[in-house]
C-alpha positions, -999 to 999 in steps of 0.1 A, spaced: 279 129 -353 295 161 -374 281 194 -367 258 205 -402 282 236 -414 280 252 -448 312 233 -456 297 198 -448 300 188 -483 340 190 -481 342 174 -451 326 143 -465 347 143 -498 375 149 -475 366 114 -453 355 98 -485 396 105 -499 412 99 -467 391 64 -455 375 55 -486 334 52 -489 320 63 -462 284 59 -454 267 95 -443 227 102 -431 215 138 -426 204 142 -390 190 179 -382 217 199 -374 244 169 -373 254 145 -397 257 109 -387 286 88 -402 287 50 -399 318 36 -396 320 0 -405 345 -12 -386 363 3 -350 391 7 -364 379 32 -391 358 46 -364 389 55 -348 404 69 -381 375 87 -379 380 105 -347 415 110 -354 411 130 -384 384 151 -373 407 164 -345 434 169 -367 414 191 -390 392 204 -358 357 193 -369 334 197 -340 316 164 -333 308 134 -310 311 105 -308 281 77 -299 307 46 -293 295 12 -304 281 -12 -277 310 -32 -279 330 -4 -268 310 10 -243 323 3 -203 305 -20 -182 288 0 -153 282 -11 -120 273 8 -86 289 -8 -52 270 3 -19 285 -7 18 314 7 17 325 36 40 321 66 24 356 81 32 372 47 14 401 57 -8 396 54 -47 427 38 -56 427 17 -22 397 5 -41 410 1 -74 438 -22 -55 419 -42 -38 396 -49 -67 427 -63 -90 429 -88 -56 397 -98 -52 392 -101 -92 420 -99 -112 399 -114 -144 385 -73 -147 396 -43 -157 386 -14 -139 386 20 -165 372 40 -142 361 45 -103 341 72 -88 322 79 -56 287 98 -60 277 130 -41 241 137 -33 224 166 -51 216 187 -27 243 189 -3 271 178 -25 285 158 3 301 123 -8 279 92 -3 288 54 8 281 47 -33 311 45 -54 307 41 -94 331 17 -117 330 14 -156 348 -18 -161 358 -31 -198 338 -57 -212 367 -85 -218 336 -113 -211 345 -116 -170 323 -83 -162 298 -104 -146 323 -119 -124 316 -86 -98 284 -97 -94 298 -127 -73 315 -102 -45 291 -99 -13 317 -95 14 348 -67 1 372 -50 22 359 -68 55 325 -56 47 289 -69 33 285 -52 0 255 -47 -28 264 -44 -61 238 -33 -86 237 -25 -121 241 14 -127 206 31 -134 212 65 -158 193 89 -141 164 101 -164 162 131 -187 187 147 -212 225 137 -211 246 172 -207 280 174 -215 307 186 -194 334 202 -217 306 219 -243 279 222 -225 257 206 -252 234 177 -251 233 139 -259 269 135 -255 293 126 -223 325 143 -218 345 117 -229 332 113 -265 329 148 -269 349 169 -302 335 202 -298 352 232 -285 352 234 -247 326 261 -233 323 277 -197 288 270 -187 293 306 -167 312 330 -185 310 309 -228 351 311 -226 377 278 -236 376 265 -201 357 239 -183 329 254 -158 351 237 -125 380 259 -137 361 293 -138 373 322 -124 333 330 -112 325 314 -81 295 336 -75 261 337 -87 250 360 -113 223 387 -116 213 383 -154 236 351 -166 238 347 -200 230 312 -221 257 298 -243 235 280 -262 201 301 -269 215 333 -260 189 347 -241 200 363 -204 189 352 -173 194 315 -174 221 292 -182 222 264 -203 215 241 -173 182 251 -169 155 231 -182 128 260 -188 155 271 -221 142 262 -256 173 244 -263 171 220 -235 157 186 -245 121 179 -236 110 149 -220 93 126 -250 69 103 -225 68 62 -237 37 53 -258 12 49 -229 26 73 -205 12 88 -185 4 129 -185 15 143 -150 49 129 -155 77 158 -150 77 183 -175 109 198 -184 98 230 -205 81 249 -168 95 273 -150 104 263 -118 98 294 -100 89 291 -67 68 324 -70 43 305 -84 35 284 -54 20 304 -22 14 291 7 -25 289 16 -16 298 52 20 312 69 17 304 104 36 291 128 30 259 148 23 277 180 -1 298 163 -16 268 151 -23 256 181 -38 284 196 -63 283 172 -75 249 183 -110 250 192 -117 231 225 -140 195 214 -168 205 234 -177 237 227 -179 224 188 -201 195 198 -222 227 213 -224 246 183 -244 215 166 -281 214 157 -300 201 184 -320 189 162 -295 168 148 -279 156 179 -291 136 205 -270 138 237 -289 108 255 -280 88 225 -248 107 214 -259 98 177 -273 120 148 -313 114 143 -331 102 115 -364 116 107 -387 97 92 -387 56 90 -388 55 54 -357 70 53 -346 48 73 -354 22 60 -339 32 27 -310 34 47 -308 6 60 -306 -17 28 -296 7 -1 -288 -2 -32 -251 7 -44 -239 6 -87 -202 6 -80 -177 -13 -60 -146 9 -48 -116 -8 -42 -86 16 -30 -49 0 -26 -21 22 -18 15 19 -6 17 32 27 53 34 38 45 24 76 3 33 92 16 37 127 -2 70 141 -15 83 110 -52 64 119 -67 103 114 -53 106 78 -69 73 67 -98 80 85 -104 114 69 -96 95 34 -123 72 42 -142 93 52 -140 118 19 -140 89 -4 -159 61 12 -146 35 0 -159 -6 5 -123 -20 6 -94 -3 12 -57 -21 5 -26 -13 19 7 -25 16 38 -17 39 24 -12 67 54 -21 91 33 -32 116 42 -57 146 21 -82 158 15 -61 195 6 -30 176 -27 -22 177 -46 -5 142 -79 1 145 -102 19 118 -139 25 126 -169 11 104 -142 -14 92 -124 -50 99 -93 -52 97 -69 -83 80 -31 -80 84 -4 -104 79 28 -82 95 58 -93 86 76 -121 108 110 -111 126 136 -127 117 166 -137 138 149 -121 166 154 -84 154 129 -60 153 108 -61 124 115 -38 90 94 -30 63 66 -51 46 33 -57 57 1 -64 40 -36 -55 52 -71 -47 39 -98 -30 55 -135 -36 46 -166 -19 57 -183 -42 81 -217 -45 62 -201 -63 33 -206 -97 38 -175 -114 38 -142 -137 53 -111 -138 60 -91 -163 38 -59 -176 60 -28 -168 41 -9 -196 22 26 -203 25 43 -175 1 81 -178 -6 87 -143 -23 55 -121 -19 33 -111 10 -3 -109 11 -37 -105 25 -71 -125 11 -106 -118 18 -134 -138 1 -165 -109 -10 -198 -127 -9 -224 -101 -21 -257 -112 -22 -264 -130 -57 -233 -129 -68 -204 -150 -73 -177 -145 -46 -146 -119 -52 -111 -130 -44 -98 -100 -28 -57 -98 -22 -36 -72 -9 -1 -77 -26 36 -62 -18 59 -78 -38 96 -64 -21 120 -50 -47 151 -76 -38 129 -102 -45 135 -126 -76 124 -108 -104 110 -141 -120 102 -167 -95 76 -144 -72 47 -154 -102 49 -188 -84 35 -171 -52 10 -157 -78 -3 -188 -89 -7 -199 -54 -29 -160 -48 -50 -176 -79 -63 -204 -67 -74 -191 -33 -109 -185 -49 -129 -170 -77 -127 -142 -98 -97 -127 -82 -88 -93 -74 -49 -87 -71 -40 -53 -61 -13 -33 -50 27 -29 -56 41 -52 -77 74 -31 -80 76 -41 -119 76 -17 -145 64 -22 -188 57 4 -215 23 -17 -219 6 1 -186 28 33 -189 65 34 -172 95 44 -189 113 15 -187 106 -24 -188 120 -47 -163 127 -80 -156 95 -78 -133 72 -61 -155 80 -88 -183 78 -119 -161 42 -103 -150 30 -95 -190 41 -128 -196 23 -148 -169 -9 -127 -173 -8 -135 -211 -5 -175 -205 -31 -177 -179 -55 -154 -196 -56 -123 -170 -56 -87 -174 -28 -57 -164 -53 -28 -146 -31 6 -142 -41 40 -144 -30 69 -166 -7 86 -143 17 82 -118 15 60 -87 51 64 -75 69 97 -73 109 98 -66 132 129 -57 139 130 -102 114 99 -110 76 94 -119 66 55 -130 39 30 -125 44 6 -98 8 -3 -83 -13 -24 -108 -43 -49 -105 -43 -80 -116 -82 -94 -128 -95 -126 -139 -129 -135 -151 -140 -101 -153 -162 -85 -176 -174 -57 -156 -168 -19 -167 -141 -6 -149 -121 28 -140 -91 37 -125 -69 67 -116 -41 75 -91 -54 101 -63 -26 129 -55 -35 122 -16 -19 106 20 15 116 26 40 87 10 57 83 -25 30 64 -34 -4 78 -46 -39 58 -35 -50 42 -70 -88 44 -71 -105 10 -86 -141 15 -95 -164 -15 -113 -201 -8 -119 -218 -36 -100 -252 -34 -88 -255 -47 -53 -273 -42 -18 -251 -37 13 -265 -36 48 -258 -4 77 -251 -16 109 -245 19 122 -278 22 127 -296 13 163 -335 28 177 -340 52 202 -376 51 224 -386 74 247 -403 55 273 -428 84 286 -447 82 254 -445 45 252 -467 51 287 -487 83 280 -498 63 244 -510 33 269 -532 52 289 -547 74 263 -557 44 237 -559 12 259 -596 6 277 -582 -12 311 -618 -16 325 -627 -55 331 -636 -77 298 -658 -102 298 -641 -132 285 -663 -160 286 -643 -188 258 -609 -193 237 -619 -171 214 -623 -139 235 -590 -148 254 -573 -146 216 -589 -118 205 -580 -98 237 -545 -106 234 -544 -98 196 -560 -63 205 -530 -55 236 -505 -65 217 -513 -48 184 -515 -16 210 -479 -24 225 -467 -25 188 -486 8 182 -472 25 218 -438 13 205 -436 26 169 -450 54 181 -421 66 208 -395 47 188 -370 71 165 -347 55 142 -309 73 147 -276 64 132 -247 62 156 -219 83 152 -192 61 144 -164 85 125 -131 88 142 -137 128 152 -110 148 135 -108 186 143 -119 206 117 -82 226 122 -64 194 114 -88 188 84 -77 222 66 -43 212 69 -47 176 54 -65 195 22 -37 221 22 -13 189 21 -30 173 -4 -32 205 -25 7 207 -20 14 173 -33 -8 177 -65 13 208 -70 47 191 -66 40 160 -83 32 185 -113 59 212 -110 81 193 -95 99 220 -76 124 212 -50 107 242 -26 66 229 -32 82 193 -20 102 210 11 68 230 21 47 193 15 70 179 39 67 209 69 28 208 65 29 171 69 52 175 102 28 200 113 0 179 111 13 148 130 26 172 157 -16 183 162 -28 146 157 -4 140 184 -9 167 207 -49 162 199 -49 124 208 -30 126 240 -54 161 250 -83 132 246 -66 107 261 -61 129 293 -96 143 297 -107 107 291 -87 95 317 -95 123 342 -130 113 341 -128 79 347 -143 71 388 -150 39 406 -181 54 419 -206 51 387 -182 21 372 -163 40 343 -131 25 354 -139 -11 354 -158 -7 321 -127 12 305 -106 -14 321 -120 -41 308 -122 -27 276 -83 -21 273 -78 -56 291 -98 -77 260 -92 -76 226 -115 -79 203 -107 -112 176 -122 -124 148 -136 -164 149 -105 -179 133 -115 -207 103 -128 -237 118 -119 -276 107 -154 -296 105 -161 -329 93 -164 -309 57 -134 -294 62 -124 -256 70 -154 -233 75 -145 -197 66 -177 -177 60 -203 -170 94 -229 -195 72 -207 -229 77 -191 -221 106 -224 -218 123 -235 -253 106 -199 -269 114 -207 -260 148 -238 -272 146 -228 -307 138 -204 -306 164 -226 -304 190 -250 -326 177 -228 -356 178 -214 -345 213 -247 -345 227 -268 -377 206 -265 -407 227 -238 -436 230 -245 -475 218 -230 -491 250 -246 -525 239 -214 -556 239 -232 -589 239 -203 -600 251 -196 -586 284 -233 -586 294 -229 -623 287 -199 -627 311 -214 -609 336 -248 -624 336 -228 -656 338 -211 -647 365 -236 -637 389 -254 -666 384 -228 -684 396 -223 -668 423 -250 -686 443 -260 -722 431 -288 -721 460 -315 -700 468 -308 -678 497 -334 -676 526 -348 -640 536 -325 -642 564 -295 -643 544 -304 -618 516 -304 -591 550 -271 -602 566 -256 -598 531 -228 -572 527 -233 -540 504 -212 -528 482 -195 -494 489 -184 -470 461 -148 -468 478 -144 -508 473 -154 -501 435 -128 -477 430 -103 -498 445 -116 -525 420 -114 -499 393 -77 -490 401 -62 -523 404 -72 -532 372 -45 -536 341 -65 -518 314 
C-alpha cells in the first residue's frame, strides 16, 4: 500500500522500469500494488526503502506467522528459557517470535506468553504439548483483539510495526522517535494529534475523526461499542454519592413500613392483601393470558442473590424463567416464591468441590406442568420441563449451557438427544457459539455446527438484536433459542438487567391460554357467619309430618348455611413476594441504570461504579437477611409451639414426587401418576386364586386315610388338638 502523493504517477513508471508490469488499484489515499510473486514483493519493499516511499506492507498468507497463545506457565518464566525448551520439546518448529502479555490496566505481566511461529507445515504440532516445563499447559489459537490495528513506529492505522515503511512518529511529542523512547514521561495539559491535528487528544483516542470506526457485521446488533463517543466520565453522575454507612442508616425498620400500609388493604389476622368484590375474584382466579414469557439468562453462580431474581420476577413476571451456571451444590438450598424449582447441579468430580455449570428453570406453580428426568448428556448440561396448557399441545422446555471447552462439533449429539424428549421444543440459553446469521462478529466452529444442524433437521436460530454478552473490549451474541414446530409470533430482546456479563434475553410468543392462581385462599369472619343465623333462620319447632317435609327442611338450612357463609366469607390473596426493602430496590434500579450506561458508553469508570453499587447492594441483602433471621429467631418460644413448628420446618424438605414406573411405563405428569397409582393398588388389594386341584387332592386323600374306621364319640373327645407351636415346628422343618 503506497501513500497517494502528487508524484504517484512516477513512482509507478518507476516500479513499472525497475520490476517490469506491475499491476496497480487506486485505494483512497493509498495505492495498492499486487505483486505476483514474493519474491517481487520483496523487490518491492526493497526499492521503496531505497528511494524512501512511505508505505506498508499487507504480507501474503503464506508469509504471515503462525500465532498461538500458551497459558500455565509461571508468569516470571524467562523468554529465551522458553524459546530453549521449545526447540526440545519440538524441534520440527520455528519459533520467530515470543512474548509475554501485560494486562491493560495495571500493566503488570500475566501467566500468558505469545509465539508467532513460521508456517513450515509442523505448526500444528504445538497443539500436541499439554504438560511443558513440568507443568499442565493450554494452548489456544491467538484471538486479535477487536477494533482498529494501530501501529507502533507511525502511529497510523491498519498496519503492524513490522510491515510498516512510513516515517517513524512520537505518538507524544510528532518527532522521529518511537513513543517508548520519548523524552515525555508526563501527561499533557492540551496534547496535540499527529494525525488530525486538533489539540487535546492524541491519536490513540478513539473519539478523533481519523480513528477507524467500528463497521458492525450485517445483522449486528446496535448497542455494540461505538468507537466515535467521548468517553468522558463527566457524562455519567452518580444518582446518589453516599457511603455505605450512610446507607444503612437510612434503613427503615420492617415494621414500621408494614404500618404505614392501608388498612384497608392489609389484613393482619390473615397477613394477606384483600380482595373486594368476588367477581374480581373470580376473574382472578382463572384469567386469561395472550403471551407466554420465557426468560433465560446466564447467571455466573445464584448463591445469595434470591432478592435480585426475586425483584426481576417480580418487575417482569415472567411464566418460566431459565438459568444457566448456577454453580450450585446438591446441599444448597434455592428457593424462589410462587415458583418450582428444577436443577441438575453439576456432579463433582474426583471428589473436589464443584466448579461452574449448572442448569435450572423456574416456573410459576399455576402452569400445569412436569419435570422431565434428564438424559444421559456427554458434552451439554440441561434441564427439561414438559408445559401442558390446557388445549394445547405440550412445550418441551430445556435450559441449556453448553461449556466453552467443550467439542465444538460433537455437543449437537446431546442436542438431538434434548429433541426427542418431547414436542415442540423450546431450547434456550448459552450455546457459547457465535454466526453473522444472528448477529456476532465472528463465526465459529460452534455457531456453524449449530446453523448446520438446525438447517438439516428443519429448526429455527431465535436471537435478539443486541447484545447478550458483554466483555472488558467485547459485545457478541452467545444466548440463542432453538424452536421446532413453531408457527407462533414471536419477540425477543436482551434486557440490560442482573448483575453478570450476561444480559436476561426476553422470549415472548402470543399464545392465548388460561392459567390458574393459587395465591389465592378465603377469609370468614365467624361472628357474622352466627349473627346472619340468628337474624334469617326461624328455629321455632316444624311440623314434619313425611319424606317430603324432612327434604324440604334440610334444603331450606342448608341453602341458609350457604347464604351465612358467602355472606362473612372475603376472598384475599396471600402475600407470597419475597419482601425486599424499598432502600435495596432503588439501588437494584440505579444498578440496572449503570449497566445500560456502560454496555453503551463503555467507559472504564461507569463499569468501576456498576461494580461498587453491586457490592453495596449484596452487603444490605446480607445485613437485611441475617437482621430477619435474628428477630425471627428471637421470637421463637416453646410455650405457644413456634419452635417445634419452625423446627420442623427446617428439619423436612420439601420434594417433588419423582416419575413413577407403572405397568405403562414412567408416569411424569400428576394425571398418570395418580392412575399408575391407582392400578397399583388395585392389584395389591383384588383377591388371590389359591385354588391347586392338586394339593387339595393330596390332602383330602390323606385325611381320609387317616382313619379307615369310624371313631366312637368317646374317641373323637380323647383325641389330641393341634397347637399352633407344633405347626410351626412342621412349618420349619420343611425343605421348601
Amino acid at each position: 500500500m503506497i501513500r497517494n502523493n502528487n508524484n504517484y504517477k512516477e513512482i509507478l513508471k518507476n516500479l513499472n522500469n525497475k520490476l517490469g508490469k506491475v499491476n496497480a488499484v487506486l485505494a483512497n489515499e493509498y495505492i495498492k500494488v499486487y505483486p505476483e510473486t514474493a519474491e517481487e514483493h520483496r523487490d518491492m519493499q526493497k526499492f521503496c526503502r531505497e528511494e524512501k516511499i512511505e508505505f506498508y506492507v499487507i504480507r501474503p498468507l503464506s508469509e504471515r506467522p503462525f500465532k498461538i497463545v500458551m497459558k500455565g506457565l509461571h508468569r516470571d518464566t524467562d523468554i529465551e528459557e522458553i524459546k530453549s525448551e521449545l526447540a526440545i520439546a519440538l524441534p520440527e518448529i520455528e519459533i520467530l517470535k515470543l512474548g509475554q502479555l501485560k494486562n491493560v490496566r495495571t500493566k503488570s505481566p500475566m501467566d500468558i506468553f505469545m509465539i508467532e511461529l513460521k508456517k513450515n507445515g509442523h505448526e500444528n504440532k504445538i497443539f500436541e504439548l499439554t504438560h511443558f516445563m513440568f507443568l499442565k499447559i493450554k494452548i489456544q489459537n491467538y484471538r486479535k483483539s477487536p477494533g482498529a490495528t494501530q501501529c507502533w513506529n507511525c502511529n497510523m492505522f491498519n498496519h503492524s510495526s513490522a510491515n510498516c515503511g512510513f516515517q517513524t512518529r512520537c505518538l507524544k511529542c510528532g518527532e522521529d522517535h518511537r513513543t517508548n523512547q520519548c523524552p515525555i514521561t508526563t501527561p499533557q495539559e492540551n496534547p496535540k494529534c499527529i494525525n488530525c491535528g486538533a489539540t487535546g487528544h492524541i491519536a490513540s483516542w478513539r473519539g478523533c475523526p481519523l480513528f477507524p470506526k467500528i463497521k458492525p457485521t450485517k445483522g449486528q446488533g446496535v448497542n455494540y461499542p461505538k468507537a466515535q463517543r467521548e468517553f468522558l466520565a463527566s457524562q455519567y453522575r452518580r444518582q446518589e454519592n453516599i457511603s455505605y454507612s450512610m446507607q444503612t442508616q437510612k434503613l427503615i425498620p420492617r415494621q414500621v413500613e408494614l404500618n404505614s400500609r392501608q388498612e384497608s388493604e392489609f389484613n393482619p389476622q390473615t397477613g394477606s392483601r384483600e380482595i373486594g368484590h368476588e367477581k374480581e375474584f373470580l376473574g382472578f382466579l382463572e384469567g386469561v393470558k395472550v403471551i407466554l414469557t420465557i426468560v433465560f439468562w446466564n447467571a455466573n453462580g445464584v448463591r445469595n442473590r434470591s432478592a435480585d431474581i426475586s425483584n426481576f420476577l417480580e418487575e417482569h413476571s415472567p411464566d418460566i424463567f431459565l438459568i444457566q451456571e448456577t454453580k450450585l451444590r446438591p446441599e444448597i438450598n434455592f428457593s424462589i416464591p410462587n415458583y418450582d424449582v428444577y436443577r441438575t447441579d453439576r456432579p463433582q468430580r474426583n471428589n473436589a468441590p464443584t466448579q461452574g455449570g449448572g442448569t435450572g428453570i423456574l416456573i410459576k406453580k399455576s402452569l400445569p406442568h412436569h419435570h422431565i428426568p434428564t438424559p444421559q448428556l456427554h458434552f451439554v448440561e440441561a434441564t427439561s420441563i414438559s408445559l401442558n396448557l390446557t388445549n394445547k399441545e405440550p412445550f418441551t422446555v430445556t435450559s441449556i449451557y453448553i461449556p466453552p471447552d467443550t467439542d465444538p462439533t460433537l455437543y449437537t449429539l446431546d442436542l438431538e438427544t434434548l429433541i426427542q424428549l418431547g414436542p415442540n421444543p423450546i431450547i434456550c440459553d448459552d450455546f457459547n457459539a457465535q454466526h453473522q446469521n444472528w448477529g456476532s462478529p465472528i463465526n465459529t466452529t460452534r455457531g456453524k455446527e449449530l446453523v448446520r444442524f438446525t438447517q438439516v433437521l428443519g429448526m429455527e436460530i431465535l436471537a435478539p438484536p443486541s447484545p447478550t454478552r458483554f466483555g472488558f473490549n467485547s459485545a457478541t451474541i452467545l444466548d440463542l433459542a432453538v424452536i421446532k414446530d413453531f408457527i407462533l409470533p414471536f419477540s425477543i430482546i436482551s434486557l440490560p438487567e442482573l448483575y453478570s456479563d450476561h444480559n436476561p434475553v426476553k422470549l415472548t410468543f402470543q399464545l392465548k391460554f388460561t392459567t390458574l392462581h393459587n395465591s389465592v385462599t378465603t377469609h370468614t369472619d365467624w361472628t357474622k357467619f352466627q349473627n346472619y343465623l340468628k337474624n334469617q333462620i326461624d328455629y321455632r319447632p316444624l311440623k314434619i309430618n313425611s319424606n317430603t317435609d324432612i327434604e324440604i327442611a334440610v334444603e331450606k338450612f342448608t341453602k341458609n348455611l350457604q347464604n351465612a357463609h358467602r355472606f362473612a366469607t372475603k376472598m384475599v390473596k396471600k402475600s407470597t413476594a419475597t419482601y425486599i426493602h424499598a432502600n435495596i430496590k432503588d439501588l437494584i434500579k440505579t444498578r440496572n441504570k449503570t449497566k445500560k450506561a456502560w454496555q453503551t458508553l463503555r467507559n472504564p469508570l461507569i463499569k468501576t461504579e456498576l461494580n461498587s453499587i453491586e457490592k453495596l447492594i449484596k452487603k444490605l441483602d446480607k445485613n437485611s437477611r441475617q437482621k430477619d433471621q435474628t428477630e425471627e429467631l428471637e421470637a421463637l418460644n416453646t410455650e405457644d409451639g413456634t419452635l417445634w413448628r419452625k423446627a420442623k420446618i427446617m428439619r423436612k424438605k420439601a420434594q417433588k414426587i419423582p416419575a413413577l414406573l407403572g405397568e405403562n411405563g414412567f408416569a411424569y405428569s400428576d394425571s398418570i401418576k395418580a392412575k399408575t397409582i391407582a392400578l397399583s393398588l388395585e392389584k395389591q388389594f383384588s383377591l388371590n386364586d389359591l385354588s391347586h386341584r392338586e394339593s387339595e387332592n393330596e390332602v383330602k386323600k390323606s385325611t381320609e386315610n387317616f382313619s379307615t374306621l369310624p371313631l366312637t364319640n368317646n374317641q373323637i373327645d380323647n383325641l389330641k388338638y393341634i397347637q399352633p407351636s407344633e405347626v410351626i415346628k412342621v412349618i420349619k422343618n420343611l425343605n421348601i
